[in-house]
C-alpha positions as CSV (number, residue, x, y, z in Angstrom):
1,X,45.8,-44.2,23.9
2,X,49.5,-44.7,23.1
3,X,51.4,-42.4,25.5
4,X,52.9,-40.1,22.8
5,X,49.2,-39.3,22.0
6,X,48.9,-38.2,24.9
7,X,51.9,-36.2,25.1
8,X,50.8,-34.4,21.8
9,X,47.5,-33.6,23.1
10,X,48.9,-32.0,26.2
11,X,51.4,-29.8,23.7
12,X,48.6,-28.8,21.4
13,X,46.5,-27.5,24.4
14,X,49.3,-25.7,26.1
15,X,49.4,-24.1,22.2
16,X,45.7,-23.4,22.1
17,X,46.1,-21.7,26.1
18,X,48.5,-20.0,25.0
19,X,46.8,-18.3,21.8
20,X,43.9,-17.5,23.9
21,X,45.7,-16.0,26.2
22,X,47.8,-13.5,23.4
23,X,44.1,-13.0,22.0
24,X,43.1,-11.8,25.5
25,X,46.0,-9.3,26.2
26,X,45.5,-7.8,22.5
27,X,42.0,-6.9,23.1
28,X,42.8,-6.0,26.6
29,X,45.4,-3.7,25.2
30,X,43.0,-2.6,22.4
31,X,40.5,-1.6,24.4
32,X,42.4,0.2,27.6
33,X,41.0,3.5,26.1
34,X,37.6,2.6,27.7
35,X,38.9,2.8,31.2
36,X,40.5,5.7,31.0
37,X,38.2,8.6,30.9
38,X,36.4,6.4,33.3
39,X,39.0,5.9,36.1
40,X,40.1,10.1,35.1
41,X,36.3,10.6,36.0
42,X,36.1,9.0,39.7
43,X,39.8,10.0,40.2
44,X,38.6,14.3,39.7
45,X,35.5,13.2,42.2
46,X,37.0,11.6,45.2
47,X,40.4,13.3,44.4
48,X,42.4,10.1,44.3
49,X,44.9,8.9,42.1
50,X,44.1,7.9,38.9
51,X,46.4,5.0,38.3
52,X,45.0,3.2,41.5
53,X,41.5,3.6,40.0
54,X,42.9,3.1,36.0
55,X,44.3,-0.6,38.2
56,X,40.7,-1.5,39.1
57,X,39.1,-0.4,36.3
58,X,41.8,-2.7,34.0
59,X,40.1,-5.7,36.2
60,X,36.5,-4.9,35.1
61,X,38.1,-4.7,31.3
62,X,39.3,-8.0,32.2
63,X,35.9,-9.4,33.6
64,X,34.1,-7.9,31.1
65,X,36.1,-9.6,28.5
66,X,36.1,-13.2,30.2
67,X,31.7,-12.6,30.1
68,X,31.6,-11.0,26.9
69,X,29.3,-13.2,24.2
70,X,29.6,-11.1,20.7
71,X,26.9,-13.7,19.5
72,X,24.2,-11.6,21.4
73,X,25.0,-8.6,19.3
74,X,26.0,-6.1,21.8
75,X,29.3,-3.7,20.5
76,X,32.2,-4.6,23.2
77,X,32.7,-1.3,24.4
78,X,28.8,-0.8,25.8
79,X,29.2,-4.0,27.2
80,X,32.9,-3.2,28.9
81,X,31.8,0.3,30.1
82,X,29.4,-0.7,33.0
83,X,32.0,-3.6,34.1
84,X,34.6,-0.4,34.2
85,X,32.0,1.5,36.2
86,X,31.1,-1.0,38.2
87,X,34.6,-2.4,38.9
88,X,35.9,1.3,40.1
89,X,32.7,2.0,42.5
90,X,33.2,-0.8,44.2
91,X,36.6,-0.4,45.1
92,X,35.6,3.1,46.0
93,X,32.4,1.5,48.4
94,X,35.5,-0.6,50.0
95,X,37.7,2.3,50.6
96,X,34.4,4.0,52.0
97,X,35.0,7.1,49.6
98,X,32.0,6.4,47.2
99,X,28.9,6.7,49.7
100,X,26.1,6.1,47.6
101,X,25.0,7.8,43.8
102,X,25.1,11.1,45.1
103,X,29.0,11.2,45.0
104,X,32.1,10.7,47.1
105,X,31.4,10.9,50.5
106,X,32.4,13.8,53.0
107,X,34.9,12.3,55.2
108,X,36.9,10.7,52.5
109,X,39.1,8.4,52.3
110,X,39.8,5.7,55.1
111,X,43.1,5.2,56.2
């Protein structure tokens, strides 16, 4: 394969990455309102703040998205939620304020 070939293949992925990736932030973006009353939820339970749990729940958006097959016919947003969910308790089982599913735990945060 002639070197300029080569070259051009290189420049047409780097394009393709880079549509994927503008693909991924806009439905990211688009669907940011599912982590919200989420995050707002756990935030009012352990009494943390919300951004820091609206942060983790953002990365179970993201994995949700990077797992998500629309082929086996589930809407986006009832696949997302339980990644959210899931995303935020364990952070919260980390930081020791999410005991178990009864609720937050009595002593609280760990510092």
């Amino acid at each position: 394969m002639p070197l300029s070939a080569k070259a051009g293949d290189a420049a047409n992925k780097h394009s393709l990455d880079k549509t994927c990736l503008k693909r991924q932030n806009r439905q990211i973006q688009d669907n940011l309102h599912l982590v919200r009353p989420i995050a707002r939820h756990y935030a009012q339970q352990t009494g943390l703040e919300s951004d820091d749990l609206l942060q983790v729940g953002c990365l179970g958006l993201i994995k949700a998205y990077n797992r998500y097959e629309a082929q086996r016919g589930a809407p986006f947003p009832s696949f997302a939620k339980p990644h959210i969910r899931g995303a935020i308790l364990h952070s919260l089982a980390i930081e020791q304020v999410w005991s178990d599913s009864q609720g937050p735990s009595r002593s609280g945060p760990r510092r």
